[in-house]
N, C-alpha and C positions, 0 to 999 in steps of 0.2 A: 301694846295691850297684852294683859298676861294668857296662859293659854288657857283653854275651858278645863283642864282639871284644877287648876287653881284656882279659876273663879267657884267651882263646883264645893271644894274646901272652904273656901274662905265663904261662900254662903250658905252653905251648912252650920259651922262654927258661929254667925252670924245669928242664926233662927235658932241655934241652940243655948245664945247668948242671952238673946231678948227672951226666948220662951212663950213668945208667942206670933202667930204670920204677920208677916209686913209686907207694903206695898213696895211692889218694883222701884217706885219712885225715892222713895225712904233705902231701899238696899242701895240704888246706885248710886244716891250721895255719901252712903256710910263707906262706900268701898273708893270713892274721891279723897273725900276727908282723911281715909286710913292711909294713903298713897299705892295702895295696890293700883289703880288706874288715875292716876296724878295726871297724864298726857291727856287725857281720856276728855272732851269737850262737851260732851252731852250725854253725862252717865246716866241718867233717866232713861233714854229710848237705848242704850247698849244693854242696859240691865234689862230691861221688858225684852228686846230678843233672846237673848241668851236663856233666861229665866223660862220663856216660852218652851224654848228647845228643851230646853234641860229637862222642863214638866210631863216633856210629852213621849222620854226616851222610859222605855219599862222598870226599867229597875232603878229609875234615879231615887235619891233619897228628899225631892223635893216635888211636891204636890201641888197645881193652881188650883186656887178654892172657889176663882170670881172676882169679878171687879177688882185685877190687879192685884189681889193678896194674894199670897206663896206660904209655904207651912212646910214644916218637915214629913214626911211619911212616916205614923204610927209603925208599931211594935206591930209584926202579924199583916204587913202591907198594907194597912185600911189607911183612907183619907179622914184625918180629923175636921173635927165642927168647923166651920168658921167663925 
């Protein structure tokens, strides 16, 4: 499994792709599919931890909106709409 600044990148890169929040369960198959976590057997519940952790560290660049969707952190640190 790759280390948390990688996943940190590649899901940043991710929500900045799509341009707009997805659900943990959508992140963890896209980073399957990608082969960042190829080994990886139930990237659904990895993603939602990680994702959890990463929302709740102060300065991360990703924000939990609710019901499983994630979003990048606005310009000026504010939480965007869901």
């Amino acid at each position: 499994m790759p280390r948390p600044d990688r996943f940190r990148k590649a899901v940043v890169a991710l929500l900045k792709e799509a341009g707009r929040p997805m659900h943990y369960a959508e992140i963890g198959r896209h980073l399957k599919e990608t082969g960042l976590w190829a080994e990886v057997r139930e990237p659904e519940k990895i993603a939602k931890v990680r994702l959890s952790a990463l929302a709740r560290w102060e300065r991360s660049p990703v924000v939990a909106l609710g019901e499983g969707l994630y979003a990048l952190r606005e310009e000026g640190g504010t939480r965007p709409e869901p």
